[in-house]
C-alpha positions in Angstrom: 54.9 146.4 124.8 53.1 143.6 122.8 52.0 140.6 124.9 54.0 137.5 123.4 52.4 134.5 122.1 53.2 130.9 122.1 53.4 129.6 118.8 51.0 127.0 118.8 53.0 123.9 118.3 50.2 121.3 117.1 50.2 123.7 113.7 52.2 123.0 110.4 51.9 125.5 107.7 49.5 123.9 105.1 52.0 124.5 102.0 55.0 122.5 104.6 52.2 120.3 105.2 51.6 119.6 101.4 55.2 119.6 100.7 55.8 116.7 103.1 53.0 114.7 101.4 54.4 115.6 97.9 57.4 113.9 98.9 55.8 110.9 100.0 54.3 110.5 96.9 56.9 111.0 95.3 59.1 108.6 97.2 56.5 105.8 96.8 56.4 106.0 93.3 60.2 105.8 93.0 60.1 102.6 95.2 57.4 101.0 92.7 59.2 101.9 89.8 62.6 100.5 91.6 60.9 97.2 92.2 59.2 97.0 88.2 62.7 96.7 87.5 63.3 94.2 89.8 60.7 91.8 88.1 61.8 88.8 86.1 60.6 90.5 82.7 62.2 93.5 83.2 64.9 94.4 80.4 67.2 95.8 83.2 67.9 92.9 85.3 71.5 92.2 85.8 73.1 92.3 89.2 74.2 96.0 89.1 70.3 96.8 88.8 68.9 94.4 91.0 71.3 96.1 94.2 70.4 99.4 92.8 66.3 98.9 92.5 66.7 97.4 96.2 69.3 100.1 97.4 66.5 102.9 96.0 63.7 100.7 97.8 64.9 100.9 101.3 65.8 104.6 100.7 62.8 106.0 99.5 61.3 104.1 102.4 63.3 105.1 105.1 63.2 108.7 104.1 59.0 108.2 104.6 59.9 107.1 107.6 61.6 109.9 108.5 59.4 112.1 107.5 56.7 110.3 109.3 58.8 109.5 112.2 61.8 112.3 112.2 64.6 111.3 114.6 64.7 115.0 115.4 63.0 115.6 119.0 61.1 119.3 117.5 59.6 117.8 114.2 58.6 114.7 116.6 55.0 116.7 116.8 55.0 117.2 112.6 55.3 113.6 112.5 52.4 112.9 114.3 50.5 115.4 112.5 51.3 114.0 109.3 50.4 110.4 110.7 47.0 111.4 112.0 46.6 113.5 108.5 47.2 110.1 106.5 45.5 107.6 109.0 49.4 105.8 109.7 49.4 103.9 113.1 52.4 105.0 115.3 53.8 101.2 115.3 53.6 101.3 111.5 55.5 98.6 109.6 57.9 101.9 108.1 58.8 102.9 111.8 61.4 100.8 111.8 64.3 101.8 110.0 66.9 98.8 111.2 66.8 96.8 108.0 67.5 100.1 106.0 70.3 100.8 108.5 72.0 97.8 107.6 72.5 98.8 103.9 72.9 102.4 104.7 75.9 102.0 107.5 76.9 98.7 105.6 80.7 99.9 106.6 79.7 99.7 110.2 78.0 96.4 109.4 82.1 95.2 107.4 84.3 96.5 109.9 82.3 94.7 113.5 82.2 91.7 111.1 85.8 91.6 110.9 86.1 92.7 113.8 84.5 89.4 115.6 84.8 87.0 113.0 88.1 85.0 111.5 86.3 83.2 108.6 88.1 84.2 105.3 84.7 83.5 103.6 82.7 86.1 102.7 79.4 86.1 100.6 77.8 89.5 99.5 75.4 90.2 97.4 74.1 87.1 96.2 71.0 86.7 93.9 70.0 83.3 94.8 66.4 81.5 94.5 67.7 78.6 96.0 69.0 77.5 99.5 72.1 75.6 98.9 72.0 71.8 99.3 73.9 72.5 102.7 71.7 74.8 104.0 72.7 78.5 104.1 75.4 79.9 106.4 74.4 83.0 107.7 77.5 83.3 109.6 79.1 84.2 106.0 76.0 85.1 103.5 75.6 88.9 104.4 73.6 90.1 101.6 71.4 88.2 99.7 67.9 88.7 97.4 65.4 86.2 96.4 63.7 87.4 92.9 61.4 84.7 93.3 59.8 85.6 96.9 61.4 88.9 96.7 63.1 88.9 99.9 66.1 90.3 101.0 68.2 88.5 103.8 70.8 90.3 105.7 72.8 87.9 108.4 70.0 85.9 108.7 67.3 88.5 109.1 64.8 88.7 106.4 62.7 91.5 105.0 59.5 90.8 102.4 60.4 93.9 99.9 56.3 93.3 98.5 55.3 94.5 102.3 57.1 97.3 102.1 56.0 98.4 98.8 52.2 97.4 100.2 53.1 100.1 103.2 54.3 102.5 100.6 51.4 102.2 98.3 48.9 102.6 101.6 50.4 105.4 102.4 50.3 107.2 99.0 46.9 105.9 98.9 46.1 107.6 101.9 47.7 111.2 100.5 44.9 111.4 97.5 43.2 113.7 99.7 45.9 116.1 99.7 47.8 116.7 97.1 47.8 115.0 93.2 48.6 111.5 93.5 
């Protein structure tokens, strides 16, 4: 009878490994070339395009996150692997997925609306530069972008789109050792 072995746990298969860090690549560069079109210049900047580059933004930077930090309890020791491998602090700036959660479970985010408010008005999806001469309402302004600062406001919370494309880029910075960047 052959004596069993533990797998050791702390190893990742160097082609998984590579494959991981492909698709971070990958997903960094689809964030940067979802935000070119989200510049002023860009020939594809209508409203449909502007939700789309920022839909494909938080995306491709949630799914780093989750491969970075998987919400599955057995790949929680390939995330940390591949965060030691690419120099990513544990409290990284992608860790937290809640923004992203808003636009992905955006029909949890309708329904508890209605749920606890009774205001008829309802503003979504605004491209705005400007705060109104009233201030803004976030009891009624759910989603909104400013192209100018390039922040995106949910309910009153607001997320800097250029720090999340600096994280991204940092971290495919950080994969040129590894595989073709």
């Amino acid at each position: 009878m052959q004596p069993k072995f533990k797998k050791d746990e702390s190893q990742m298969k160097p082609l998984a490994e590579m494959v991981f860090i492909s698709e971070i690549v990958m997903l960094s560069k689809i964030a940067e070339r979802a935000a070119e079109r989200l510049s002023p210049n860009s020939e594809h900047n209508d409203s449909l395009e502007v939700w789309c580059s920022i839909q494909l933004i938080l995306i491709a930077a949630g799914n780093v996150s989750k491969i970075l930090w998987p919400q599955r309890k057995m790949s929680a020791i390939r995330g940390e692997k591949l965060r030691k491998l690419l120099q990513v602090d544990d409290y990284h700036f992608l860790s937290d997925r809640k923004f992203r959660n808003h636009f992905e479970h955006y029909d949890e985010r309708i329904e508890d609306w209605f749920e606890k408010n009774s205001s008829v008005v309802y503003i979504d999806k605004k491209i705005d530069p400007f705060k109104s001469f009233w201030g803004e309402n976030i009891n009624t302004a759910h989603r909104t972008y400013n192209p100018l600062t390039m922040t995106l406001n949910f309910r009153g919370e607001v997320l800097d789109l250029r720090s999340i494309l600096s994280a991204l880029k940092e971290i495919r910075h950080n994969c040129r050792h590894f595989v073709l960047t």
